[in-house]
Structures are given as structure tokens and as C-alpha cells.
C-alpha positions as CSV (number, residue, x, y, z in Angstrom):
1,X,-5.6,-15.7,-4.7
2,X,-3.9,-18.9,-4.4
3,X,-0.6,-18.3,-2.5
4,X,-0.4,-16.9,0.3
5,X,2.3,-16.0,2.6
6,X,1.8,-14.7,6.2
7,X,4.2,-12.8,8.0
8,X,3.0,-13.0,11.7
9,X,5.1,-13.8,15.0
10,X,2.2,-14.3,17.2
11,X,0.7,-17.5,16.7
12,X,-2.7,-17.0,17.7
13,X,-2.7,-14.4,15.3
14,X,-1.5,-16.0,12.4
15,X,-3.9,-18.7,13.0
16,X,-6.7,-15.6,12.9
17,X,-5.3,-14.3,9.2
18,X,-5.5,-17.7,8.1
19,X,-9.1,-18.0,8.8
20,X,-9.8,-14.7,7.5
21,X,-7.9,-15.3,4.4
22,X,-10.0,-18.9,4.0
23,X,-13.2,-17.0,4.4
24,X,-12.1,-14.8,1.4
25,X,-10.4,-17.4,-0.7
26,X,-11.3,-21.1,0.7
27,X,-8.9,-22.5,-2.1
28,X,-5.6,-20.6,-1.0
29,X,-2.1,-22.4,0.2
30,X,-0.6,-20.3,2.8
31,X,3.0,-20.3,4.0
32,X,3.8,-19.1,7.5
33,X,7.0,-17.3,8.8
34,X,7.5,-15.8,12.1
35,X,10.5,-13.9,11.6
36,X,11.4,-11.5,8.4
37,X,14.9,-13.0,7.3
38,X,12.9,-16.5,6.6
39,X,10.1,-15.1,4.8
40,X,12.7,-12.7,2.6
41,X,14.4,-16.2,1.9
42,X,10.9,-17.6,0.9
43,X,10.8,-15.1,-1.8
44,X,13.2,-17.1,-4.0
45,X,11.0,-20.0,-4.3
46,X,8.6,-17.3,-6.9
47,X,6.2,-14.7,-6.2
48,X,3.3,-15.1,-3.8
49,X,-0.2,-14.4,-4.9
50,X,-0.9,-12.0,-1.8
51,X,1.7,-11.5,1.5
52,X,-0.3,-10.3,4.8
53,X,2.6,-8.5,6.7
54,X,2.8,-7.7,10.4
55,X,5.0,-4.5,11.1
56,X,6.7,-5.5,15.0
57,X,9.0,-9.1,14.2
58,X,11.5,-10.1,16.2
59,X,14.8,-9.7,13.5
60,X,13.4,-6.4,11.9
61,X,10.6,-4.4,10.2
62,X,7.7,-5.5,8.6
63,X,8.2,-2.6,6.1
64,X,11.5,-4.4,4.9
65,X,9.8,-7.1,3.5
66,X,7.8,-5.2,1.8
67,X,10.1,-3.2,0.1
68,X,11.9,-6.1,-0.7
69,X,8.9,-8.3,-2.0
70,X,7.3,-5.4,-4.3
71,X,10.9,-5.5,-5.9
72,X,10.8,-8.4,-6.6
73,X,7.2,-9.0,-7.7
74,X,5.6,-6.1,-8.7
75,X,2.1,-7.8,-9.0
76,X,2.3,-9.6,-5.3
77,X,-0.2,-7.8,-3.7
78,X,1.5,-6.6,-0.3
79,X,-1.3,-6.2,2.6
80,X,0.0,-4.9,6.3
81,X,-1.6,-6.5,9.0
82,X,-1.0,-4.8,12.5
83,X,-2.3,-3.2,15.4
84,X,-0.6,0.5,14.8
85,X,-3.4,2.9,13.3
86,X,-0.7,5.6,13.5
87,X,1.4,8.0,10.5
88,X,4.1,6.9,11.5
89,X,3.7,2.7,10.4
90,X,1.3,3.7,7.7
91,X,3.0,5.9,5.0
92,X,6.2,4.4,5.6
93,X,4.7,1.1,4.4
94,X,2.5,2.5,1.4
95,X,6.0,4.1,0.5
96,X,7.8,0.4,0.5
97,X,4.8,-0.4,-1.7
98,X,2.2,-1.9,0.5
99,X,-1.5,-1.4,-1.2
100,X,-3.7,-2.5,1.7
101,X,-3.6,-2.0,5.3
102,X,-6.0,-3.9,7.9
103,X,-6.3,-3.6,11.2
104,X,-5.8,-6.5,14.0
105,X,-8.8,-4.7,15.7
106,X,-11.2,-5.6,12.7
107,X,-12.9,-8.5,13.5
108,X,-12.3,-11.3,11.5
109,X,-15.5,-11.2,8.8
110,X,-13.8,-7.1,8.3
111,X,-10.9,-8.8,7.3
112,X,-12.3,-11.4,5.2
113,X,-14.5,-9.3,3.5
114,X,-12.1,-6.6,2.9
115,X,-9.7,-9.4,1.3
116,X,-12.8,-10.5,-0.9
117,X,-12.9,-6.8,-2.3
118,X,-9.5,-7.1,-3.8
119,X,-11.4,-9.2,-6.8
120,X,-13.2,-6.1,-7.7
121,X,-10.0,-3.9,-7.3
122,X,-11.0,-2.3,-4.1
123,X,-7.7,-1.9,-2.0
124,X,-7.7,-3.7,1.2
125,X,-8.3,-1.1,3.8
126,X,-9.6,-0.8,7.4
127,X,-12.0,1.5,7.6
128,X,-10.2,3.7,10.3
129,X,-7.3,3.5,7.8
130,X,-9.2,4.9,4.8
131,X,-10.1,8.0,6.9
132,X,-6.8,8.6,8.2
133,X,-5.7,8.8,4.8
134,X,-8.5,11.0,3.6
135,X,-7.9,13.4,6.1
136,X,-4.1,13.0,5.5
137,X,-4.6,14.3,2.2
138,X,-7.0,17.2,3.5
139,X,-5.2,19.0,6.0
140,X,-4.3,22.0,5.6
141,X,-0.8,22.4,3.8
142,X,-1.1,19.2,1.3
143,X,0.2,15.7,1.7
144,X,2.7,16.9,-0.6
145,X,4.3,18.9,1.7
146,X,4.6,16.8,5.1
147,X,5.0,13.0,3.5
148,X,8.6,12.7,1.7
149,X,11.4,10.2,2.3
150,X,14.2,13.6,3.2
151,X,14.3,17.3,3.1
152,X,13.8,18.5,-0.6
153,X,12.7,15.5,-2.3
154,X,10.1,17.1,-4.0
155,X,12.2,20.1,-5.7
156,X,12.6,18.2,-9.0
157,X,8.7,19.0,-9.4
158,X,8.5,20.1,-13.1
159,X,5.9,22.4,-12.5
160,X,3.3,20.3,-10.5
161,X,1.0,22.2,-8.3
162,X,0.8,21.1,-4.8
163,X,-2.4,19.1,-5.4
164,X,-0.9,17.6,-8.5
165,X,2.1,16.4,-6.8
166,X,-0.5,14.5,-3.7
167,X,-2.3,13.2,-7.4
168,X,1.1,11.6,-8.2
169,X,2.0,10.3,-4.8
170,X,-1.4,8.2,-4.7
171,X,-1.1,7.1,-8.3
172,X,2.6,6.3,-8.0
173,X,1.5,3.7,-5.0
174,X,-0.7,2.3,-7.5
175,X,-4.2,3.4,-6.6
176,X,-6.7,3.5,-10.1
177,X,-8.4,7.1,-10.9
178,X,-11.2,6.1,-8.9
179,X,-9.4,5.4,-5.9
180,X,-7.3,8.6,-6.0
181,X,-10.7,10.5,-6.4
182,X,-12.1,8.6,-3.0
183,X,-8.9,9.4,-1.3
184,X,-8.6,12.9,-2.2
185,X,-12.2,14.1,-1.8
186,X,-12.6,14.9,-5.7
187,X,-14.8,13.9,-8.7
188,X,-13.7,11.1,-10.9
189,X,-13.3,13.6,-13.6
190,X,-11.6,16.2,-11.3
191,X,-8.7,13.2,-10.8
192,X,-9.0,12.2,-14.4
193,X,-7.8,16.1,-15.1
194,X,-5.4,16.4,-12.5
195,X,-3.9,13.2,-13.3
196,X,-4.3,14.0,-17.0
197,X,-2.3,17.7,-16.5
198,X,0.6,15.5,-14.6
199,X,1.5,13.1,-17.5
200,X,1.2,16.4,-20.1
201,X,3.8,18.1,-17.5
202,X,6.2,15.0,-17.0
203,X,5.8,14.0,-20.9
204,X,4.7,10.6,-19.6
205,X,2.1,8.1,-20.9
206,X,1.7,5.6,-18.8
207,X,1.2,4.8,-15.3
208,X,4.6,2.7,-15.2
209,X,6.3,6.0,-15.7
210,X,3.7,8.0,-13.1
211,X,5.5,5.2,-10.7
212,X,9.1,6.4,-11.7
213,X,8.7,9.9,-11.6
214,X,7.0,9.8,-8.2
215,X,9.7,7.6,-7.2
216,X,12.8,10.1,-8.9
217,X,10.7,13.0,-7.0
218,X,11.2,11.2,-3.8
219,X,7.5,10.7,-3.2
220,X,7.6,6.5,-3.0
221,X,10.5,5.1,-2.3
């Protein structure tokens, strides 16, 4: 990773990520915003290598940017950064296309060494955060079920069990096989099945196409 942009008001704190992020990657150039409509304009000077995104800015959300960024540059790898451990910040800002989630309560090796796992395509996530997702996905009911944009977005299903449709929701926010199996308590060849069923029921092929049928299904936004 050699760009970096940080999107932190408090400047203690973005003084913290930017240690954490030289621990990870001692070659990285970061750029620094405290509020969210300078950092958006930032994004037409080309895509940043990896954005560390706090949610709470003083002109707006956090989850904007994101949604904005992962437009833009699909490969940026979007990371939140915040204090709130809660449902209501975190699938809101996996749905704008953020693939990693740390805590501000890690300490600051956590962080680092979370950020170094992103070389062997492990996704950035506190530890707290991983098991709020797992159990997310185990509760009774299905993730399907409880984590959609609106009422109905998931009627357009074309046949996909419940647990297929929480298969597509992880894969559409661009988790690998591996990952989905981790997060959803399954065998790597349970996922590969699942996920193999899904593309034979949507008549897709690729993982591009997973992305815009969980999208046209209302599952990412």
C-alpha cells in the first residue's frame, strides 16, 4: 500500500492511524482530511491505495465517502475506522462497500497487524467485529431476512434459499469463498456449493455479476 488517505477529525487520532498504518506499511504516503467534502474532492486527484474512514465528521457520514470512493475505484480498499461496535454503523458501511472494519479500541499493534493481513487477503477486521458478524449471520431467521436497504428488496430472489441469498450478500461485498465460509460457520466446500448453486440459479459466471445481482436484489447498495 502506498497511498493512503485518512479520514479522521480528531487529530490525536489521525496521528494514531498514521502510526499504525507505518507499522504495516513503513513506505506509505498518507493524505489527511478532517472533514468528508475535502476528502470526496481528493478523490479526483486518482484512486487511493487504501482510505481508513472514521464514521462521526463534522459535514456528514463517514459511510458517504465510502459509497462514493468504491464508485469510483473499485480496487481502493475502503477500511472504517471508529469507535461504534454497533449494527447500526456496521452493515450500513459493508453495504456502501467498506471491506474492513477496526476498532479505535484496538490497540495500535491490532491495527497494524490487521492492516499487514490485507497482503494475504485477510479482510481487515477487529476481532469483536468478526464475531458480531458471525453471529449476525447465525441468528435465528437469516441475515437475509433482517439486513436489506427497504421493505421487499429481496422479492426478486430467483429461487435462492434463505441461506443462499446470506451466501450472495457476503460475496456481493467481495469476501473470497474462504471468507464467506469463516463468516457463515460452514466448510470451504459447503460455501463452494452454495455459492456454486447461486451462479447456476442467476445464470452468472463470475463474481462481477454475483456483485450486480446482490446489488439489483437490494442486498448491497
Amino acid at each position: 500500500m502506498n497511498k493512503v488517505l485518512i479520514l479522521e477529525d480528531l487529530k490525536d487520532a489521525q496521528t494514531w492511524l498514521s502510526e499504525a498504518v507505518l507499522m504495516a506499511w513503513p513506505q506509505a504516503r498518507m493524505t489527511l482530511y478532517e472533514r468528508l467534502g475535502y476528502a470526496i474532492a481528493a478523490l479526483d486527484l486518482g484512486p487511493p491505495d487504501l482510505c481508513l474512514v472514521d464514521l462521526q465528521l463534522p459535514d456528514g457520514s463517514g459511510i458517504d465517502f465510502i459509497r462514493e470512493c468504491s464508485q469510483r475505484y473499485p480496487d481502493t480498499l475502503l477500511v472504517v475506522a471508529t469507535m461504534y461496535d454497533d449494527d447500526m454503523h456496521l452493515f450500513p458501511a459493508l453495504q456502501a462497500g467498506a471491506k474492513g472494519y477496526l476498532l479505535k479500541d484496538d490497540t495500535q499493534t491490532q491495527i497494524a497487524l490487521a492492516l499487514e493481513g490485507v497482503a494475504r487477503g485477510i479482510p481487515p477486521l477487529s476481532p469483536q467485529i468478526a464475531q458480531r458478524m458471525l453471529s449476525f449471520f447465525q441468528q435465528d431467521g437469516g441475515a437475509a431476512n433482517r439486513w436489506r436497504p427497504e421493505a421487499g428488496g429481496l422479492d426478486d430472489s430467483a429461487g435462492l434459499s434463505e441461506r443462499e441469498r446470506e451466501f450472495l450478500l457476503v460475496i456481493g461485498n467481495g469476501y473470497k469463498t474462504a471468507e464467506a465460509a469463516d463468516m457463515l460457520g460452514v466448510s470451504y466446500h459447503t460455501a463452494a456449493k452454495h455459492i456454486k448453486n447461486i451462479y447456476a440459479k442467476l445464470g452468472i459466471s463470475s463474481r462481477a455479476q454475483a456483485v450486480q445481482e446482490a446489488i439489483r436484489m437490494g442486498l448491497i447498495n
